[in-house]
Structures are given as C-alpha cells and as structure tokens.
C-alpha positions as CSV (number, residue, x, y, z in Angstrom):
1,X,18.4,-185.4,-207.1
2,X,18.0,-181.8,-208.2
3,X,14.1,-180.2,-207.9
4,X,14.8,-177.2,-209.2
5,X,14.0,-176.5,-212.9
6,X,16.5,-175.4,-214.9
7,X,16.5,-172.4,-216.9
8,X,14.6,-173.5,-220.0
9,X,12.0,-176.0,-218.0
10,X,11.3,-172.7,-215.5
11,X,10.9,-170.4,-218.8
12,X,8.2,-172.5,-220.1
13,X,7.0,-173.2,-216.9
14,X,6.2,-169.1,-216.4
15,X,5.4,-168.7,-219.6
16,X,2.6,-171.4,-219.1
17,X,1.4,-169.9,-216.0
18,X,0.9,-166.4,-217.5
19,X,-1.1,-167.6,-220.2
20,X,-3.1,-169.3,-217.8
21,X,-3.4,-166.2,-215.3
22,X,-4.7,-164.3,-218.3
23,X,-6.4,-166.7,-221.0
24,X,-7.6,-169.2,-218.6
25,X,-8.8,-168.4,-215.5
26,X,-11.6,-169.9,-213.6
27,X,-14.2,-168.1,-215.3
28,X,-13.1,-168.6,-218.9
29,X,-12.3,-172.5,-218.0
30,X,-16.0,-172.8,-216.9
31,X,-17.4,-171.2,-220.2
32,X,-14.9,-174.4,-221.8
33,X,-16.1,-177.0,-219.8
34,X,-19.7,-176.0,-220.2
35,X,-19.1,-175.8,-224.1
36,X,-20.8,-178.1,-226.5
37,X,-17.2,-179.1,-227.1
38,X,-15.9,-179.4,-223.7
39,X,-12.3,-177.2,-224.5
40,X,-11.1,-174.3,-226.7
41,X,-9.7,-174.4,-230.2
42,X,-8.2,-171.3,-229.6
43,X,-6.7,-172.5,-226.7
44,X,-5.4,-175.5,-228.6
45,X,-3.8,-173.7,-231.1
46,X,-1.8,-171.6,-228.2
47,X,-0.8,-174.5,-227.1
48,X,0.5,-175.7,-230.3
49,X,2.1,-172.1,-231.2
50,X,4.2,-172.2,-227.6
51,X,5.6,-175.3,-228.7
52,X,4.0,-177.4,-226.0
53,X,2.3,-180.5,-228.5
54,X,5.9,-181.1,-229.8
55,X,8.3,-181.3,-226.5
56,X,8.1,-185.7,-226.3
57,X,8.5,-185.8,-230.2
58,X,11.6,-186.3,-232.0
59,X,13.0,-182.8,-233.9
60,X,12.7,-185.4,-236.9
61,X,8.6,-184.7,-236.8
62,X,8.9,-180.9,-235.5
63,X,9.2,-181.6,-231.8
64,X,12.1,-180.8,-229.6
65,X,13.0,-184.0,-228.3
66,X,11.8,-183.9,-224.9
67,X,10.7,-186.1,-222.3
68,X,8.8,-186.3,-219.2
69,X,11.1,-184.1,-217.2
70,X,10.5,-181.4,-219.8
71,X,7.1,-181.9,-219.3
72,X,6.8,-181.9,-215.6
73,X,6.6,-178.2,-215.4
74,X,3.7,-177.8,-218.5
75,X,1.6,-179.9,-216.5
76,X,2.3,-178.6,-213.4
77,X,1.0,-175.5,-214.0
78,X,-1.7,-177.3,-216.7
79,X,-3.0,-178.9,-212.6
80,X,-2.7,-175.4,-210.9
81,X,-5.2,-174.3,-213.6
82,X,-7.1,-177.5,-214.3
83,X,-6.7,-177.2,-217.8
84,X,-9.0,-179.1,-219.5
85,X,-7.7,-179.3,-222.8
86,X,-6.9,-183.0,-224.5
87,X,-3.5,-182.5,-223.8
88,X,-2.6,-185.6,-222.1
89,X,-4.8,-188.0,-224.7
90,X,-3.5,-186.6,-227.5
91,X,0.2,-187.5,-226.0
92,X,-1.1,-190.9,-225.6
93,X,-1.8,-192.0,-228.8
94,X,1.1,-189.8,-230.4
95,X,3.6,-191.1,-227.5
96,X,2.4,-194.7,-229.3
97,X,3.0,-193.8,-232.6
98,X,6.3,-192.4,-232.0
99,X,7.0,-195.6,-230.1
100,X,5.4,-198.4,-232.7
101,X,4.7,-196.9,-235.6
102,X,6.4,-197.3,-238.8
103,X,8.2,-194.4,-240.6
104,X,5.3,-193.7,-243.2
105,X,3.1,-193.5,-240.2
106,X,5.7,-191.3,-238.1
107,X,5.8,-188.6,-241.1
108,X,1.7,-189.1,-241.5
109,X,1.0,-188.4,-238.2
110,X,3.3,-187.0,-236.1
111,X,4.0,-183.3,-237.5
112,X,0.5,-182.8,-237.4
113,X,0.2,-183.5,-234.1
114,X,3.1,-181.3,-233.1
115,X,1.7,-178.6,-235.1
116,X,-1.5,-178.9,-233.1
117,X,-4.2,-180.1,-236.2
118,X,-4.3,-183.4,-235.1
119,X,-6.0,-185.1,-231.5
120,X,-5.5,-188.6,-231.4
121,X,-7.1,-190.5,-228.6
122,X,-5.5,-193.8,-226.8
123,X,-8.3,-196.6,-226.2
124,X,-7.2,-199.2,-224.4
125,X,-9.4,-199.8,-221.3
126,X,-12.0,-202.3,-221.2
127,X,-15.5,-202.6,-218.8
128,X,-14.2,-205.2,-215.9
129,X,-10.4,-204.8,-217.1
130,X,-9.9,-202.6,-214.0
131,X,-6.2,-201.5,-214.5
132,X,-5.2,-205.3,-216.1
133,X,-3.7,-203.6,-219.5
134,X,-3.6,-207.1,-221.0
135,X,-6.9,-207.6,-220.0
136,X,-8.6,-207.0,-223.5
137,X,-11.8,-208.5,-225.3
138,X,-11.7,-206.3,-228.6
139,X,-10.8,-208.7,-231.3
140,X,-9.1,-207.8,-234.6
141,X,-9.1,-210.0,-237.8
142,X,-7.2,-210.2,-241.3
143,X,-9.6,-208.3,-243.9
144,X,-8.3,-208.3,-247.3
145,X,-5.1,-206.4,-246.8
146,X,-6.3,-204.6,-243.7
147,X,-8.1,-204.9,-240.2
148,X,-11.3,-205.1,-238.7
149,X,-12.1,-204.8,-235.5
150,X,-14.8,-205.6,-232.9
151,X,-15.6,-204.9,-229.2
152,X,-15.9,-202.1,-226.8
153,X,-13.8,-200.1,-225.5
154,X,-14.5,-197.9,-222.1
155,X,-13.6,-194.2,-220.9
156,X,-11.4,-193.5,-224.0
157,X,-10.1,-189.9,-222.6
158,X,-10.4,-186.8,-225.5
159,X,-11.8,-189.4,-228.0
160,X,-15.0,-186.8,-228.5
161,X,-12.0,-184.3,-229.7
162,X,-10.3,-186.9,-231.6
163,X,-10.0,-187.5,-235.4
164,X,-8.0,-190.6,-234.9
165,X,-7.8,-193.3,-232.2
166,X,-5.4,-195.8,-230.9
167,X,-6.8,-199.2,-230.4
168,X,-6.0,-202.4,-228.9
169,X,-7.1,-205.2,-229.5
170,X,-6.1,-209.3,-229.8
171,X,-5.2,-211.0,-232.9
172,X,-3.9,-214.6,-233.1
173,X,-0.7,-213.3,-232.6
174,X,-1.4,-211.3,-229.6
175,X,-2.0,-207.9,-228.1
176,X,-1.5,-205.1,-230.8
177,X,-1.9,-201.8,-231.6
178,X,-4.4,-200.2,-234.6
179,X,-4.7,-197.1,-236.1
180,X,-9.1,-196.1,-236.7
181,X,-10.5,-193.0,-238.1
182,X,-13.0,-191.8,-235.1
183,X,-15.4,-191.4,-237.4
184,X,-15.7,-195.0,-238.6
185,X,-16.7,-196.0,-234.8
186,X,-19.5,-195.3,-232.7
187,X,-18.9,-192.9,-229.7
188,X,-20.8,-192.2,-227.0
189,X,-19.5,-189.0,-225.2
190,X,-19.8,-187.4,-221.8
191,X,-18.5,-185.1,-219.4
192,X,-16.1,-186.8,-216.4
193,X,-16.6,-186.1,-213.0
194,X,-13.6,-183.7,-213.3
195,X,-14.6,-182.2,-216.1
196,X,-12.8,-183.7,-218.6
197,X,-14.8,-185.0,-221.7
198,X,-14.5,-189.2,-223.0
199,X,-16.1,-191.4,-224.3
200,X,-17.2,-195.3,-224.6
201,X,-16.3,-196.7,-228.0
202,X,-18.0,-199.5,-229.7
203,X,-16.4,-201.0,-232.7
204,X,-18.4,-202.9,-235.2
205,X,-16.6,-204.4,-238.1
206,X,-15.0,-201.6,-238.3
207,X,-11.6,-201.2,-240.5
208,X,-8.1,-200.4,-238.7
209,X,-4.6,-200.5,-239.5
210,X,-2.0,-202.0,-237.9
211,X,0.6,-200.3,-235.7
212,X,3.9,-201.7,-235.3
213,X,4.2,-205.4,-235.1
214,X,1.4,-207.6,-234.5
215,X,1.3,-209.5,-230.9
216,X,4.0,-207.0,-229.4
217,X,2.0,-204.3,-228.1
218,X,1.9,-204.8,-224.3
219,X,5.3,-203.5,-223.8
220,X,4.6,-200.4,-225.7
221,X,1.1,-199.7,-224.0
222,X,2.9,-200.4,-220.5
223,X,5.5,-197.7,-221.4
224,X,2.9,-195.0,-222.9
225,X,0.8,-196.0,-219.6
226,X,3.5,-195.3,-217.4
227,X,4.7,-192.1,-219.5
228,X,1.2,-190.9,-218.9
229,X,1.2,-191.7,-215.2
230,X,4.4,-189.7,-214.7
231,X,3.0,-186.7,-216.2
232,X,-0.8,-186.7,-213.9
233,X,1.7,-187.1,-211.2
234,X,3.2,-183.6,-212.2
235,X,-0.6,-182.7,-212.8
236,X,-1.6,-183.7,-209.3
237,X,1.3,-181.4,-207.8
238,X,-0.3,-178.8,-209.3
239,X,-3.1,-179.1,-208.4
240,X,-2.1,-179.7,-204.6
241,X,-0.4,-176.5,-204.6
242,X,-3.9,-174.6,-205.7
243,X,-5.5,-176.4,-203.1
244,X,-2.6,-175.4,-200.2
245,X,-2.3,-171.9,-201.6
246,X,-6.0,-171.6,-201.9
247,X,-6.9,-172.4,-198.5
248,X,-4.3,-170.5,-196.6
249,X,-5.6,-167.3,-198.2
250,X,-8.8,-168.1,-196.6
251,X,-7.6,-169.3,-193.4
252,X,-6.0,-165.8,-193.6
253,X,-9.3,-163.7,-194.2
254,X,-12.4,-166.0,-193.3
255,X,-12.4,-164.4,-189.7
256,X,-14.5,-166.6,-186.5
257,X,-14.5,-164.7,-183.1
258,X,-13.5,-161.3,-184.2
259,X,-9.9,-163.2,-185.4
260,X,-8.1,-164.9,-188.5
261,X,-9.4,-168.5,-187.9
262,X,-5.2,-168.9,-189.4
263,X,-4.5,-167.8,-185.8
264,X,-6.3,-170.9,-184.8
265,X,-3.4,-173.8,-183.6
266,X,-5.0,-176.4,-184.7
267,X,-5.5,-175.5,-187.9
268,X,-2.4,-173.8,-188.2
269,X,-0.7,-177.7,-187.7
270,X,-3.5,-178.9,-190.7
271,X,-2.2,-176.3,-193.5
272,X,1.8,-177.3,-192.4
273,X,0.4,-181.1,-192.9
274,X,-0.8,-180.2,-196.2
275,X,1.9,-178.2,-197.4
276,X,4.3,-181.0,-196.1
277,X,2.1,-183.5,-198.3
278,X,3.0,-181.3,-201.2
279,X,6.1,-181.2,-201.1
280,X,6.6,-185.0,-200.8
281,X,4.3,-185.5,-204.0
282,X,6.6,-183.2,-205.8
283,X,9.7,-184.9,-205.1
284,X,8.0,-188.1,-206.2
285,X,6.8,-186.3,-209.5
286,X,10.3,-185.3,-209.9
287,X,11.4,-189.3,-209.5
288,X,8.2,-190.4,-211.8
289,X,9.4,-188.3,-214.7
290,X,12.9,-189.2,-214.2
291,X,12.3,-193.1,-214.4
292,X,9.8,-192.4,-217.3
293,X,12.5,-191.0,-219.1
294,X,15.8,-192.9,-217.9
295,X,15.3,-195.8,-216.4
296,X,17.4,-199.1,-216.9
297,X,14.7,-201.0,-218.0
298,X,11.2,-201.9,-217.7
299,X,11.1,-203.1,-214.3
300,X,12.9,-200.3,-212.9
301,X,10.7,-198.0,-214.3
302,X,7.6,-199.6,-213.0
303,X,8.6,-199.3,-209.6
304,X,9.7,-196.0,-209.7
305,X,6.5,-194.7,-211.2
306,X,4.0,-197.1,-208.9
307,X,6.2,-195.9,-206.0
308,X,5.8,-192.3,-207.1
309,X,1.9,-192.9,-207.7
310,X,1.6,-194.5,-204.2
311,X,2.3,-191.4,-202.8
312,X,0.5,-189.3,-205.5
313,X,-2.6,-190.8,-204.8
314,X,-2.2,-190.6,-200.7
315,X,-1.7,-187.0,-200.8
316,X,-4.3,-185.9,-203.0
317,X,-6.6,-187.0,-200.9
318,X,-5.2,-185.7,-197.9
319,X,-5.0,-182.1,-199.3
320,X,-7.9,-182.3,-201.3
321,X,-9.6,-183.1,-198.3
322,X,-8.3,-181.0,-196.0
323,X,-9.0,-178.1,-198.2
324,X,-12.2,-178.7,-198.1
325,X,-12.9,-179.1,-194.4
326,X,-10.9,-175.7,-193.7
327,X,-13.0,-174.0,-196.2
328,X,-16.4,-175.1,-194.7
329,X,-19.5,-176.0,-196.4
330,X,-18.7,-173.3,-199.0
331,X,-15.7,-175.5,-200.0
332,X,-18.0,-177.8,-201.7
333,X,-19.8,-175.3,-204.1
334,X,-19.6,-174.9,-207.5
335,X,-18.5,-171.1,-207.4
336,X,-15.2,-172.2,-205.7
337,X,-12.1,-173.5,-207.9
338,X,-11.0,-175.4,-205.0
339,X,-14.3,-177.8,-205.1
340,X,-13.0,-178.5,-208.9
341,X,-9.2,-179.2,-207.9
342,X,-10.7,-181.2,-205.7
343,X,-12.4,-183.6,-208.1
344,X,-9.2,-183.4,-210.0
345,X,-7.2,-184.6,-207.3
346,X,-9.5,-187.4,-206.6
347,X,-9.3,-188.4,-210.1
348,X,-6.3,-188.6,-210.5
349,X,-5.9,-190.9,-207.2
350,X,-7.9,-193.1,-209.5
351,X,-6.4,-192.5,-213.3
352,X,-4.3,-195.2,-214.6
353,X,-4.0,-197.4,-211.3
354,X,-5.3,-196.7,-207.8
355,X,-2.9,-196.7,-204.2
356,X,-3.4,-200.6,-204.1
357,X,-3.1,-200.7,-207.7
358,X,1.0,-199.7,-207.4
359,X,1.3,-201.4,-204.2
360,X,0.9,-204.6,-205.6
361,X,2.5,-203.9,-208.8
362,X,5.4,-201.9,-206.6
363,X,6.1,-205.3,-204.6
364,X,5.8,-207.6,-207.9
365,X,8.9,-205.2,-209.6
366,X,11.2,-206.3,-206.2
C-alpha cells in the first residue's frame, strides 16, 4: 500500500495546517474551548469555505465525492491541532443521511450541511450499552402520520451545536433511524474531558421522522460507526505526531547536568519508541480509511478497522504517556498543549470501542 498522499490529499492537507498555524493555535483554541459555545463560528464557516464539510458527500448535494482516504489528511492535521470544532458529529449524522435517507431528505439536508449552515448530531449511545450498537432502550411509536419517541440517549457528541439530531431507537419492526429537531428534546450539555462539548439527551414524547426503512438501521449505524472510527484513527496520528515532535524539542533544550537531557541514552531509545509507535499507527490509519472506503463487504471492513483501532488505541497511550514522563511534572499542566493531546489521545483509545473492544470483535470477523 502507498502512504504517501497524493497531490490533491497533500494540498489540502497544507492548506489545513496553515490555517491552523495561523487561525488556531493553542491560544486561540483555548479562548474556543473556554467559550460559552465550546467552538468558533468563524472557524466553522472556514471550514465550510475550504470545502472541508462537503468531501464524503456526493457532487449531487455540493460535495466532492470523497471518502475516508480523502479525509485522512483533514483530520490529521484537525489531531495535530486538536481542533475542537463538530467536525466529526456533524459527519455522523450527515454520513447517515447520505446513507438512509430518502431523496427529499438528501436535497433538505445535505447541501446545507456541505455549505456549513447546518450541524447535525448522531445519537446513538445508550447508559450501560457500552459499545453494543444494537443495545438500545429508546422506543419509537406510530403517531398519526409521524413518530414519537421516548428514552435517553448518552454522550451525543456536538449535539449542544446541533440543530438536528439523528436518533435510534426500536420500533416493532426493529432498530431504525429518526430524524428530531434539537430543539424539541431536552439537552443537557457539558464540556468532555478532552474538551470537546456533548451532551445527554432525554426524549419525551417527542415527534421524529423516520429515516430510511424502518427495522434496517443496524447496518447503516455499523457503517457510519466504522466510517467514524477510521477517521479518529487519522485524528489520533495527529495527534501522536504533536506529542513526538513536541517532546523532542524539549528533550533538545530542557538541559539537566549542564547537558541536553536528548544526549541522555536512555531517553534517546524512549523518543525512537515513540516515533516507531507513530509510524505504525499511521500505516494502520492508512488501512482504516482504506477498508472504510473499499472494502468487500461488511465483515471485511470490520476487521480491518478493529485491527487498525487495536493498534490506535495501544499507541496512544504509549506516546501520550511517554510524552508526558519526558516532559516532567510540567507535562501535566494546563499551560502545555501536550497535557491536552494527551487527553485527546486517551480519548480516543476510548471513542467508539476500546483495545478489547476490537479484539473481540477482530476475532468474531475471522
């Protein structure tokens, strides 16, 4: 497999990176995070203008078409800066649309989301659900010529940004898939340990409208699931390289015994592990996206993404970790960016199915 980027993908991949380096840098990203909102509208709508909201949407909506290999560099550099932004939730609940909905619901929602003036949030996790996808309480019933639903649903990602949701729920039929206005539910928002801001939403009565066809869901939310796992993957790589980058610098400078403690052996051999542990999580980003976007059939693409996870979620912690300890006690204050990729990474470890997670759902695709 080829892990270079090819011309376009490393275009947008600078391009990215630059607006980062000068719109988003650790100081303006904590002025975001600390905002009532918990991210920029202004940085949203640069998003939107460099095209970024429309690459996984078909050119019949505004997008471009894309996949997750065409993402893979966007979030790359969205981990290197820990971009905070509801990128990724908005994708969610777009990436079901695109995936379930029907054509009235395509044109409805999906140029507004590509033109950046829509967030849509994906609820589907459940208190005690753990990463069981099937595993859902919230119950929908026939009202009049609509829905209602009812339950609870638990750490919806972006849903305090979000003007529309994306629900699951059971029906007689089965597992499906509702559009809800945000509004009509009760959230209650917070700020994630990596800074991100979610919500819990509870559902009461309240009116929805189906999404594709009732009962058939599971196979769409294990493919958005999976689509979203490939691209924290990507994330995570950025993130790692921060981390690596970050603390060589200071092994460089942070002087002990009138020397570069980088002269030091041993810790010379602990930045070469880390660096080494990067570049294995990027080749398994690289294999994520790729099966996310091309893979035979479902089966294949679980394993490929719970193999690429596996390893995702062992090396963050390994670098994340390691940065840490090389820093010193300093590596754990707020003033450092490398504390906050740090929380990142271990998040992400978590997000969408742990190590043991995708080992036992790796050995079940065999």
């Amino acid at each position: 497999m080829n892990f270079d980027y090819n011309e376009e993908q490393q275009l947008l991949a600078d391009s990215v990176r630059r607006f980062i380096q000068k719109g988003y840098d650790f100081e303006a990203r904590k002025k975001v995070v600390l905002s009532p909102e918990g991210y920029s509208e202004s940085v949203w709508g640069t998003l939107a203008e460099m095209g970024l909201t429309g690459i996984p949407f078909s050119p019949d909506h505004g997008g471009f078409g894309g996949g997750a290999i065409d993402l893979l560099s966007v979030m790359e550099a969205f981990g290197e800066g820990l971009v905070v932004e509801p990128f990724l939730a908005t994708l969610m609940g777009a990436q079901c649309v695109s995936r379930a909905g029907s054509d009235s619901q395509r044109k409805a929602i999906l140029p507004a989301v590509v033109e950046g003036k829509l967030k849509i949030a994906f609820a589907f996790s459940e208190k005690g659900a753990r990463y069981d996808l099937a595993n859902v309480k919230t119950a929908a019933k026939k009202s009049g010529s609509g829905w209602t639903l009812d339950g609870e649903k638990a750490v919806v990602l972006g849903a305090p940004a979000a003007a529309k949701l994306v629900v699951s729920a059971k029906t007689l039929a089965g597992l499906s898939l509702f559009l809800v206005e945000a509004k009509a539910a009760k959230l209650r928002p917070y700020r994630t340990l990596d800074e991100m801001r979610a919500a819990d939403v509870v559902l009461q009565n309240t009116p929805g409208e189906l999404l594709g066809a009732e009962g058939k869901a599971l196979p769409v939310i294990e493919a958005v699931v999976d689509f979203a796992t490939a691209l924290v993957c990507a994330e995570a790589v950025g993130a790692m390289k921060f981390s690596c980058d970050a603390t060589l610098e200071y092994l460089k400078t942070r002087k002990q015994f009138g020397v570069p403690i980088g002269t030091f052996q041993a810790l010379q051999h602990r930045i070469v592990d880390m660096y080494v542990a990067y570049e294995q999580a990027k080749s398994m980003a690289f294999l994520a996206c790729s099966q996310a976007d091309t893979a035979a059939d479902a089966k294949e693409r679980m394993r490929g993404i719970s193999a690429a996870k596996i390893k995702i979620a062992d090396n963050a912690r390994l670098i994340s970790q390691e940065a840490i300890q090389l820093h010193g006690g300093m590596g754990m204050s707020e003033e450092l960016k490398v504390s906050h990729s740090f929380r990142r990474l271990t998040m992400i470890a978590q997000q969408f199915g742990d190590a043991d997670h995708h080992l036992e759902r790796f050995a079940g695709c065999g």
